[in-house]
LONU-564435 format. One record per residue (C-alpha): residue in one letter; x, y, z. Coordinates in nm, 4 decimals, decimal comma, always signed. Example, Ala and Ser with C-alpha at 12.3 -4.5 7.8 and 13.67 -1.06 7.14 Angstrom:
% residues 2
type	px	py	pz
A	+1,2300	-0,4500	+0,7800;
S	+1,3670	-0,1060	+0,7140;
% end
This chain:
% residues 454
type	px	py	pz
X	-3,2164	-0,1726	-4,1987;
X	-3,1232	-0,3192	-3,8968;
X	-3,1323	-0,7029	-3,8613;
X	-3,4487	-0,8393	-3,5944;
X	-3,2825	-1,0438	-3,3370;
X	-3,5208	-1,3457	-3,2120;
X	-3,5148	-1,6037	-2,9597;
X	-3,4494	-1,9360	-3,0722;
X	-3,6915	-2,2346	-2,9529;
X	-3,5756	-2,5952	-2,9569;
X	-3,8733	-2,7955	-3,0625;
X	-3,9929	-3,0967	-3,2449;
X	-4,3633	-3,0029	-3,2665;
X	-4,3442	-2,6053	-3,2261;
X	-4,4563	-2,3814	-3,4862;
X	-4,4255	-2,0246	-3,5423;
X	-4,7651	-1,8401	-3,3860;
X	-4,9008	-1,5638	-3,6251;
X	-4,8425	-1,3058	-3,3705;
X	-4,6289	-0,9922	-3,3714;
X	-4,4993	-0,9919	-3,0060;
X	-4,3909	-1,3358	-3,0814;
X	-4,0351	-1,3553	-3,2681;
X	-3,8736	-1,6311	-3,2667;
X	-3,7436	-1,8952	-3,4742;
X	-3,8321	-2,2521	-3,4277;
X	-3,4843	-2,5150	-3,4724;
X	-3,5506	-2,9407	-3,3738;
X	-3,1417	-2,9372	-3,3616;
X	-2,7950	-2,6851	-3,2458;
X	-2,6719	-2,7777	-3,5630;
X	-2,9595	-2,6208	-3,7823;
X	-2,9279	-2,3131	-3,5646;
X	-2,5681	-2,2659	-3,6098;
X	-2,6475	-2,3037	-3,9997;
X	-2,8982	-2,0585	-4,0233;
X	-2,6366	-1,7780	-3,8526;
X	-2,9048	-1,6349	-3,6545;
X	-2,8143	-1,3611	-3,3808;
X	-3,0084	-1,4707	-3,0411;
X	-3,1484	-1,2567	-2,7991;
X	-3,2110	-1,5583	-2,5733;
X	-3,2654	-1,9394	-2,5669;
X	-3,6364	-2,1085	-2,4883;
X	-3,6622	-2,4586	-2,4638;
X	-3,9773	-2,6769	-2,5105;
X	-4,0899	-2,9268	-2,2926;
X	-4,1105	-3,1884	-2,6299;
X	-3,7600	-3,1692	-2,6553;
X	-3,6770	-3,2321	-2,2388;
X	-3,4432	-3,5155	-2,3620;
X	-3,2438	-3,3380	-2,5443;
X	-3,2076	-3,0272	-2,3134;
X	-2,8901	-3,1223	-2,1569;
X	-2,7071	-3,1075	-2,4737;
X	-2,8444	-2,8065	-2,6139;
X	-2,7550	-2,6298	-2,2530;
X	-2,4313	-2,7267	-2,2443;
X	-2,3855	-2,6302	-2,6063;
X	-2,5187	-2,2470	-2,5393;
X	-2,2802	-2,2253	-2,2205;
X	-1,9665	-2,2870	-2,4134;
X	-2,0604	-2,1137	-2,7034;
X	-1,9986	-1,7181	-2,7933;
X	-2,3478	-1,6780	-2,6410;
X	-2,2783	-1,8221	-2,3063;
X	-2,4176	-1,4972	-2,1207;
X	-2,7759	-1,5043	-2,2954;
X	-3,0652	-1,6050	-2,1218;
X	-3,1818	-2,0174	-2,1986;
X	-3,5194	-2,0429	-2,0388;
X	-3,7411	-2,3980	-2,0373;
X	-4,0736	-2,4279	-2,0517;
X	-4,0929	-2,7083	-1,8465;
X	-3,9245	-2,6653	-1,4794;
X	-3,6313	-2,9020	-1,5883;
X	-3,4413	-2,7843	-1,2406;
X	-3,0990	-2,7266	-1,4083;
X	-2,8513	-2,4624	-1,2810;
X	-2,7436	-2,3563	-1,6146;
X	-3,1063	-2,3001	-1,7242;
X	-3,2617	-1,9706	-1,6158;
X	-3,5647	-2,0944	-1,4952;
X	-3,9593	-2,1769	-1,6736;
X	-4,1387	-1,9682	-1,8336;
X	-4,3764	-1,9481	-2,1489;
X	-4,2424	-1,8110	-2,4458;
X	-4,4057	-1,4421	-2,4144;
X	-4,2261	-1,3827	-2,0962;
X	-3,9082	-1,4870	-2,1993;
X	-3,8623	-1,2902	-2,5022;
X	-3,9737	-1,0074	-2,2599;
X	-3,6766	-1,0916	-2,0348;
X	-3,4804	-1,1399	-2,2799;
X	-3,4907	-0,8056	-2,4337;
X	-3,4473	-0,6276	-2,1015;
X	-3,0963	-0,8668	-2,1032;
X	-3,0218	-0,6810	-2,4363;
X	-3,1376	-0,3420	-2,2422;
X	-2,8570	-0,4320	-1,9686;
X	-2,6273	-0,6110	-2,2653;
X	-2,5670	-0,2212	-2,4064;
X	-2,5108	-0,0493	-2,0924;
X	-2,1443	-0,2327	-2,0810;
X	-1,8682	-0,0424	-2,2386;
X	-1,6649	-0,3342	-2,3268;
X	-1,6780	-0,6376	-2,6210;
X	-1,8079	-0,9854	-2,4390;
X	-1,5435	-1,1821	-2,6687;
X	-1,2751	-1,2917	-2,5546;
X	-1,2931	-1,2603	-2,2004;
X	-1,1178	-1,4105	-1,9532;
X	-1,3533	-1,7105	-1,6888;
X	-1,3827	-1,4533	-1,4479;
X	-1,4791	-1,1889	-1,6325;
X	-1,7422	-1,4061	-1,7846;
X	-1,8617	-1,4684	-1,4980;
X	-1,8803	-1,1092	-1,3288;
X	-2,1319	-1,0622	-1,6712;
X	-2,3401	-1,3737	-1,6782;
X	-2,4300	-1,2355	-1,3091;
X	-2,4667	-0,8747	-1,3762;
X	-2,7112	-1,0258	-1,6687;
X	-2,9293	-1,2217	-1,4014;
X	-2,9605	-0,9753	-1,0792;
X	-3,0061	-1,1284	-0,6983;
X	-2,9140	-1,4306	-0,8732;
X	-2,7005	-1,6474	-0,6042;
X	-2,4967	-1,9349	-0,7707;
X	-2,5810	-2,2648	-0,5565;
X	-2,3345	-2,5708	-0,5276;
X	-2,4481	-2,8815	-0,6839;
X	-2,3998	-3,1747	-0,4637;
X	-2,2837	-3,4489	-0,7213;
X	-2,1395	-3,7432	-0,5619;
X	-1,9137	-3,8483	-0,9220;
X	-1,7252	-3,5241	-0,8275;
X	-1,3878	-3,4924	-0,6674;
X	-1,5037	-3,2722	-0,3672;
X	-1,8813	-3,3926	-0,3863;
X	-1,9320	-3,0060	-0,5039;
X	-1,9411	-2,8176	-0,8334;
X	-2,0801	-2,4984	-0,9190;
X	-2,1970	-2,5838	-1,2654;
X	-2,1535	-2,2356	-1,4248;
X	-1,7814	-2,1631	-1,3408;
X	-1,7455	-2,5548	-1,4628;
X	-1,8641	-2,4597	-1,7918;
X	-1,7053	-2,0946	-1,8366;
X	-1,3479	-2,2525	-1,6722;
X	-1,0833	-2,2360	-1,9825;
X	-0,8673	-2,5445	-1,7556;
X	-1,0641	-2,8196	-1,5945;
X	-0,7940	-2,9030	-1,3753;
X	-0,8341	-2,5474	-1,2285;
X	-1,1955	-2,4562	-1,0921;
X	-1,1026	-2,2504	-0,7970;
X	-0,9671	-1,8912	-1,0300;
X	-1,3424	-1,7607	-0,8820;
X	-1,1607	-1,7207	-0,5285;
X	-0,9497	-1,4477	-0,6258;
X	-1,2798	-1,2686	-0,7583;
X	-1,3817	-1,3530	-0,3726;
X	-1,1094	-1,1881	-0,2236;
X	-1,1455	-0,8525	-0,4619;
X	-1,4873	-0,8496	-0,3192;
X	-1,6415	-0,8623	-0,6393;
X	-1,8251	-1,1908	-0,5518;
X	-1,9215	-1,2848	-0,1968;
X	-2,0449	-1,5632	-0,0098;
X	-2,3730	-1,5593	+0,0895;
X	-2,5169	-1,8711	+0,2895;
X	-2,3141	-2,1816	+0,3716;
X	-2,4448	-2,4679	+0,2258;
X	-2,2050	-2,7899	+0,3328;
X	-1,8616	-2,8472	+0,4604;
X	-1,6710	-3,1303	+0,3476;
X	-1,2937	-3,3171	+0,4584;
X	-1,1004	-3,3915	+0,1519;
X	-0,7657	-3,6098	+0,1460;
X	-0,4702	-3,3875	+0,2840;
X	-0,3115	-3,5528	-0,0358;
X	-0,5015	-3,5446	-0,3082;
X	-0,7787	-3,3101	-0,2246;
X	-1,0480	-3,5882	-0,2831;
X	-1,3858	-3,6111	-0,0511;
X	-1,3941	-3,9764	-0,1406;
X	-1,2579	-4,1448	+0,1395;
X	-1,3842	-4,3573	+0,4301;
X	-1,3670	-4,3960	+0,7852;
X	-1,1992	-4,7360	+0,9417;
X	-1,1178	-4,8245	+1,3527;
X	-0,8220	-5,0462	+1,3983;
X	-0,6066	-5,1395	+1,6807;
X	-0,4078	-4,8552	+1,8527;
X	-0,1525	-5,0679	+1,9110;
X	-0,0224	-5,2143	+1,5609;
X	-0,3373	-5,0652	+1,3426;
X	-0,4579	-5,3749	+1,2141;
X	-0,8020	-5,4067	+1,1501;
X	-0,8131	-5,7364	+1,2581;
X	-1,0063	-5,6351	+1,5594;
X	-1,3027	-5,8210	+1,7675;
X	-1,5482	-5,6021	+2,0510;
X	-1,5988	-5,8659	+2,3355;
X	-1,6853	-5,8097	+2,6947;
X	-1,4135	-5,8909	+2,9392;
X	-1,3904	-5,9981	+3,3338;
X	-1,1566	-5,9479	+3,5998;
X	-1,1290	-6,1987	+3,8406;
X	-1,0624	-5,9967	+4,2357;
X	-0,9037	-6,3387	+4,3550;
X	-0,6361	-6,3307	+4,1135;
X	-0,6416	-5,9954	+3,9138;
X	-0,6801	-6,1735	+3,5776;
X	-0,8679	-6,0350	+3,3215;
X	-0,9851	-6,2119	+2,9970;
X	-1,2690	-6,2401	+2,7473;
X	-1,5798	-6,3568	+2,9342;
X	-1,6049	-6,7443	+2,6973;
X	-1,3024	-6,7591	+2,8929;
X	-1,4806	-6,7528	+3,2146;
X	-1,8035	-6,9350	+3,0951;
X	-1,8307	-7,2874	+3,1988;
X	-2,1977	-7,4138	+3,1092;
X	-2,4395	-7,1638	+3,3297;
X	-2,1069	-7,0965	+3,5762;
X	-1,8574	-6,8143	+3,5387;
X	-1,5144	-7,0190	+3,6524;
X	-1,1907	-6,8187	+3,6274;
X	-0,9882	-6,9942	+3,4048;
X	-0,6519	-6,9341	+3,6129;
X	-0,7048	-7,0137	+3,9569;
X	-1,0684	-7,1438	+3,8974;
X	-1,2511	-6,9549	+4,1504;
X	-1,6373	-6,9135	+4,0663;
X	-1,7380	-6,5902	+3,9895;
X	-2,1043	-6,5893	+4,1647;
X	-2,1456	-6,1697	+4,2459;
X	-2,0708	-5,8679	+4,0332;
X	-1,8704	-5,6445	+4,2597;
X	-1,7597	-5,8925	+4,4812;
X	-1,5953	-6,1849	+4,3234;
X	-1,5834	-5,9850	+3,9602;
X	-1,6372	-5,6650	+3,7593;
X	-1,6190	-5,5598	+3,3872;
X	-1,3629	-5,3639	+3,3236;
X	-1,4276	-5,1080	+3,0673;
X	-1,1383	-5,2002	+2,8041;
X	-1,4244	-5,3917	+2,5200;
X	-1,2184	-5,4505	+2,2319;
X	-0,9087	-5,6908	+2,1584;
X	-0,6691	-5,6970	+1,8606;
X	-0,6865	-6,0624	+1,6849;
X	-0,3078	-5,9763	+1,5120;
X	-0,1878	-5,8573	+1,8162;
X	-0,3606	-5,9465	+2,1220;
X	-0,3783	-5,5645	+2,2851;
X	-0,6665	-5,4864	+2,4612;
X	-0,8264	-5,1682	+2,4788;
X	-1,1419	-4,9071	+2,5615;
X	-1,2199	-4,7987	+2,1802;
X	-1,0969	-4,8468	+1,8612;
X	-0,8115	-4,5728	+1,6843;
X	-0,9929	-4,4117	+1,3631;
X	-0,8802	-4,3234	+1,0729;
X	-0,9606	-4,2318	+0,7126;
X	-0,8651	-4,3964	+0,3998;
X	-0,8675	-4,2276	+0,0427;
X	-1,0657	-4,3667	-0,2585;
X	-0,9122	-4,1558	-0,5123;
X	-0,5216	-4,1755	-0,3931;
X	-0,4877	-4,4887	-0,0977;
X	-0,3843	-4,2013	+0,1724;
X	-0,4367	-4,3110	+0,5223;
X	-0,4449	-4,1159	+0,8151;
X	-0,5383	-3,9902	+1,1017;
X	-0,9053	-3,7372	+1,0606;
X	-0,8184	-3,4153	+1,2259;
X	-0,5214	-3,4146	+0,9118;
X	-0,8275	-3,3492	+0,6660;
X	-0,8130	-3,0645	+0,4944;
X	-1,2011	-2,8221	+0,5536;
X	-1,3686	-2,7102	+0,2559;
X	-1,6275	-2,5149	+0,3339;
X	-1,9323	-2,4432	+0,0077;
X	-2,1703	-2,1712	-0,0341;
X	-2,3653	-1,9953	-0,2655;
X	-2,2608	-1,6814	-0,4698;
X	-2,3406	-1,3807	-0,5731;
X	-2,2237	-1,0677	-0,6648;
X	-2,1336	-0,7384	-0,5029;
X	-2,2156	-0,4267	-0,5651;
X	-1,8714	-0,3228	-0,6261;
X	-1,8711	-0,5586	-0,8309;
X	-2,1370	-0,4636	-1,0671;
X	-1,9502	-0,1097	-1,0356;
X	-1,6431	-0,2387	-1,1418;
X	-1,7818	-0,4747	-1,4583;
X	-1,9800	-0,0838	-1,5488;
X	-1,6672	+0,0995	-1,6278;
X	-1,5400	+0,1700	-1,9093;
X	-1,2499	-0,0687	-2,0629;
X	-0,9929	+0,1436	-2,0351;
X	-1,0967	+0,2260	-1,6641;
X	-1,0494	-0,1154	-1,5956;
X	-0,7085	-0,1727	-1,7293;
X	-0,5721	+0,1202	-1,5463;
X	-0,7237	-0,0088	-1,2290;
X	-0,5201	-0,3180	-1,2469;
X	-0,2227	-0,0653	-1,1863;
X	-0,3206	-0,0552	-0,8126;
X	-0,2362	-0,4362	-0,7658;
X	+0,0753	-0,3683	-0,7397;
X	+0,1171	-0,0267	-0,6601;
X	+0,0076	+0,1650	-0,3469;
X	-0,1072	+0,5008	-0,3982;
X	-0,1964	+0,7851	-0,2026;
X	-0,4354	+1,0609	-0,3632;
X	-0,3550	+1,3319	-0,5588;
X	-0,4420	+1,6280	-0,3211;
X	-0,2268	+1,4318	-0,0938;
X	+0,0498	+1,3884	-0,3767;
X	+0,0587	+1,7943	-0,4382;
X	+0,0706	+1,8444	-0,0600;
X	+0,3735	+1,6137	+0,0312;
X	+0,5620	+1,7635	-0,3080;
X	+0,5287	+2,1650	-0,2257;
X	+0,6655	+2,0241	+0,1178;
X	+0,9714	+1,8782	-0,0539;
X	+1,0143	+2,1886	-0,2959;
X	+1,0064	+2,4268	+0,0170;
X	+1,2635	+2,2055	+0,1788;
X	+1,5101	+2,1972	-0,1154;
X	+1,4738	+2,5740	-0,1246;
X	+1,6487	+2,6016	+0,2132;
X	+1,8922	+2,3172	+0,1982;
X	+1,9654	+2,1250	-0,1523;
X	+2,0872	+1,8055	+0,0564;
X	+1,6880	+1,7088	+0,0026;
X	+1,6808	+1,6157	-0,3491;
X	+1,4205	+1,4360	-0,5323;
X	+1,3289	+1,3874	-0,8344;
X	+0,9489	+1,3568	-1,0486;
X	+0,8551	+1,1314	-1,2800;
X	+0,5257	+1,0943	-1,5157;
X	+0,4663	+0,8022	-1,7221;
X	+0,1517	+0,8119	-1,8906;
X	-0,0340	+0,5446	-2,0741;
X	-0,1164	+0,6813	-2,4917;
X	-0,2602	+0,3585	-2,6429;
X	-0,4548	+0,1360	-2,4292;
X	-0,7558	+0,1436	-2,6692;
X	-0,5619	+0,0268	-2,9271;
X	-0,4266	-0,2593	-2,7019;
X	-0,7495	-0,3639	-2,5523;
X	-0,9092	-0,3052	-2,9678;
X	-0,6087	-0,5459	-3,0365;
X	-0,5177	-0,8078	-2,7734;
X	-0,8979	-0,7936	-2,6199;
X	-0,9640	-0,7246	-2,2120;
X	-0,8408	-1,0348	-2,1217;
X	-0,5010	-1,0254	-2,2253;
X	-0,4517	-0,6718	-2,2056;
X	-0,5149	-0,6689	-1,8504;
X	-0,2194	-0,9492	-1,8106;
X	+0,0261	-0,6957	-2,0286;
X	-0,0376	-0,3856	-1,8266;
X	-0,0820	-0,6133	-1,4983;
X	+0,3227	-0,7384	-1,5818;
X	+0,4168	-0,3712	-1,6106;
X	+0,2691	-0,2532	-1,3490;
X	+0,4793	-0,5721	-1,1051;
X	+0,7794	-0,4623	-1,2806;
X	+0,7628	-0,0896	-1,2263;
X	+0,6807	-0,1603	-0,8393;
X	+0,9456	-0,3490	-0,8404;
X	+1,1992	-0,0717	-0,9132;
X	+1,0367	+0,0793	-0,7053;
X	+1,1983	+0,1627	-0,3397;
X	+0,9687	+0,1861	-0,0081;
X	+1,0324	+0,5703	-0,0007;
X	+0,8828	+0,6309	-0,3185;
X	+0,5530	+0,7537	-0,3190;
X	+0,2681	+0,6949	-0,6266;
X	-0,0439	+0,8890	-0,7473;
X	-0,2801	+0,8343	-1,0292;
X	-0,5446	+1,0522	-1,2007;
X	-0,7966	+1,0123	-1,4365;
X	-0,6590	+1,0733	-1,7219;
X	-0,3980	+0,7695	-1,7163;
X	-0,1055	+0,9267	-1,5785;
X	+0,1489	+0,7839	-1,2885;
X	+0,3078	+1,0407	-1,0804;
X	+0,6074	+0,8977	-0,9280;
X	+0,7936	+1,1214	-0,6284;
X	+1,1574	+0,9651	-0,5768;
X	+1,2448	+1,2103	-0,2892;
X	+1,6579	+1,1337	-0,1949;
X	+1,7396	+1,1382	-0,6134;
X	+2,0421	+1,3150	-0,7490;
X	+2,1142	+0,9919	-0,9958;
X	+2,0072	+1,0865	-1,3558;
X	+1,8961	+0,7915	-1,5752;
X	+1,5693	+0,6892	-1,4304;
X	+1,4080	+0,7456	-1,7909;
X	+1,5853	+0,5146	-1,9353;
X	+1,5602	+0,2316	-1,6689;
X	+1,1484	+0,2885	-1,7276;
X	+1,1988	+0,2344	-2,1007;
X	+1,3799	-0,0652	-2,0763;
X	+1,1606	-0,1924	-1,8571;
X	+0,8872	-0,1188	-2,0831;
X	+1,0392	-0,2841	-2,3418;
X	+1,1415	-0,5832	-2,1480;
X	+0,7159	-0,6857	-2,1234;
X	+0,6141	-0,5785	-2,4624;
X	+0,4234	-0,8686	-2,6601;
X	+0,6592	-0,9990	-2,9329;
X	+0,4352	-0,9271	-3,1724;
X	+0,1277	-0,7042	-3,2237;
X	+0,0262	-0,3112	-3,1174;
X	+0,3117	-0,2343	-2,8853;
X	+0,2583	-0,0117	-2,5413;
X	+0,3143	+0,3308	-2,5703;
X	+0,4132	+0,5489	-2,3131;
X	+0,5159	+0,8941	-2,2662;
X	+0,7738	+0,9533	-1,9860;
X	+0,9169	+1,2567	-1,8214;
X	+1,0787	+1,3233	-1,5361;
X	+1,2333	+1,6213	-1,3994;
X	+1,5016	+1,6553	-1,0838;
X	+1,5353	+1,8861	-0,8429;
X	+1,8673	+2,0174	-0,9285;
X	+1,6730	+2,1498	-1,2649;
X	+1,3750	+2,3675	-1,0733;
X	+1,3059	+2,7312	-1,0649;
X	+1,2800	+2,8728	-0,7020;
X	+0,9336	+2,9899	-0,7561;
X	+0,8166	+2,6721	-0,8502;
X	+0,5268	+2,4823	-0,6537;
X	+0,4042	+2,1039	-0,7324;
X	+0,1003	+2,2435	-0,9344;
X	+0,3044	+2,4327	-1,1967;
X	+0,6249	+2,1205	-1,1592;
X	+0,3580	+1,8757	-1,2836;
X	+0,2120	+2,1168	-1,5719;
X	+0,5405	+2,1344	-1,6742;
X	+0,6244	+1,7830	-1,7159;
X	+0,3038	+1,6935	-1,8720;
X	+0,4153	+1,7655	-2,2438;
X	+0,3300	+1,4943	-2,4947;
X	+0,5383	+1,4596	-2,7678;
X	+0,2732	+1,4292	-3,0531;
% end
């Protein structure tokens, strides 16, 4: 019989009602939980134990159930909490989670940060991921949940490269901050100094300028009782505009005695001491998050779909009616003159169950991601690649007489294999034109090569 799954509440004063919609298991600590090796549908959290939500959050985020549900019923306005509600409703949302839990085709362990978080938001549609202004934080900024799910704390920005494989997206811009061209910090601080020697030694004061004999000064220079007396050839200074005017230079330096309009700014970093002048600060702009729908088509297919799609990170490919097409033009062209040789190669992928059952998603999508660098990188820019769905490169090498090629994709195979563990296995053919009937056509050529050699 199978085993009920509950939510767990964290309570001092809860008890268990004597109702059978209600299951769920009552815990007044994370440690008792883990003891009792309970399998959660979801979290609930009651409002007697507010104090201690923070811990018990943090706790479910970074444990092996970081994608369930944790709701409160108190509005505690946390953004790894999934809102308020009363205990009915969330073991009612919960089990839809556990609805959309089963329709994934892959194991949550072991997954890589981004992964985890294309499923915590698949788990929690419309949901848009908000920056948290925090003002302890480097960049003023942190989105709490790829904090928490990050395997490196010194790295919090691997969600852009979701971004640009459109499987996230921006949504609204919520603030844009200057950070240190240095250190990356929004701490810093704005100071004026003297455009002359930079000192911030500097004084605003309002100057004249004597018309009798040009000299200008700060007006206490002038000022003699309720009189305005120039101090160099002591005429009195009775009418604006005729014996005087105020020029519009208001500030002097006190370190170097330079005059000027307004003040030179520039910023100074908390974190690192940088100085310099504003428009070098770097522009980072924040919004909120939330997933695309090719990305919630991507995170549906199967495992093994997925690892073969990181193949076409590296390598360009055209389709396979197009493939066929440009190949029965090459055959035809051989026919009549043998200078255009080519040859075609098939590698095709036998195990990648095994290696995702063995190494997990993660990983195994860094092992076939190396391969497939390294095999585009033998690659020349004349060679032209096709896939199809059932895990087979087609490679057409038009311009080949050289035999060999088999081997070269074997050692290259070899040269990414993990040194220990299920090993890649792949079965590779290739045939050259040199070796084809004349009634062939690329229909029949690509039967031919597709022999395994079970």
């Amino acid at each position: 019989m199978q085993k009920t799954k509950k939510i767990i509440v964290f309570s001092n004063k809860l008890t268990k009602k004597n109702d059978s919609k209600t299951e769920y298991e009552v815990f007044n600590s994370w440690e008792n939980f883990i003891k009792s090796e309970l399998e959660p549908i979801g979290f609930w959290i009651a409002k007697d134990f507010n104090d201690n939500y923070l811990s018990i959050v943090n706790n479910i985020r970074r444990s092996n159930w970081w994608y369930k549900y944790c709701f409160s019923e108190d509005n505690l306005n946390n953004k790894l909490l999934d809102g308020s509600l009363d205990i009915d409703q969330a073991i009612d949302k919960c089990n839809l989670s556990e609805e959309k839990i089963a329709k994934l085709k892959f194991s949550l362990g072991g997954l890589a940060p981004s992964e985890k978080l294309l499923v915590y938001l698949y788990l929690r549609e419309g949901l848009e991921i908000v920056p948290q202004f925090n003002p302890n934080a480097p960049k003023l900024y942190t989105y709490p949940i790829i904090e928490i799910l990050s395997d490196n704390q010194n790295d919090l920005d691997w969600y852009q490269e979701l971004i640009r494989k459109n499987l996230i997206a921006y949504k609204k811009l919520i603030d844009r901050v200057r950070l240190c061209n240095k250190c990356s910090s929004a701490h810093i601080y704005f100071i004026d100094v003297c455009p002359n020697c930079k000192n911030i030694d500097i004084k605003r004061s309002r100057f004249l300028h004597c018309f009798a004999c040009g000299y200008v000064g700060k007006q206490e220079e002038f000022s003699k009782g309720y009189d305005l007396i120039c101090p160099k050839c002591n005429a009195h200074l009775k009418h604006i505009g005729v014996d005087y005017d105020l020029p519009t230079a208001q500030y002097i330096c006190n370190s170097c005695g330079y005059v000027f309009e307004e003040p030179e700014t520039i910023y100074r970093c908390i974190a690192c001491g940088e100085e310099g002048s504003p428009d070098k600060l770097n522009i980072q702009e924040f919004y909120s998050i939330e997933m695309t729908l090719y990305g919630r088509e991507w995170l549906l297919l199967e495992q093994k779909k997925i690892i073969f799609s990181v193949l076409s990170e590296s390598l360009k490919y055209v389709s396979l009616e197009y493939f066929q097409l440009l190949l029965d033009w090459f055959i035809k062209l051989y026919k009549r003159d043998s200078n255009f040789s080519f040859a075609l190669a098939l590698i095709k992928f036998q195990n990648i169950e095994e290696i995702i059952q063995f190494y997990g998603i993660s990983q195994s999508i860094e092992i076939y991601r190396a391969l497939a660098q390294r095999i585009s990188e033998m690659l020349r820019n004349t060679d032209i690649v096709c896939r199809d769905d059932e895990y087979k490169l087609w490679i057409f090498l038009p311009a080949t007489k050289k035999k060999g090629i088999c081997n070269r994709i074997n050692k290259l195979v070899n040269s990414i294999q993990p040194e220990s563990g299920v090993k890649i296995k792949v079965y590779i053919n290739i045939q050259y034109s040199s070796e084809i009937d004349s009634e062939i056509n690329a229909e029949f050529l690509m039967n031919k090569l597709d022999k395994t050699d079970d």
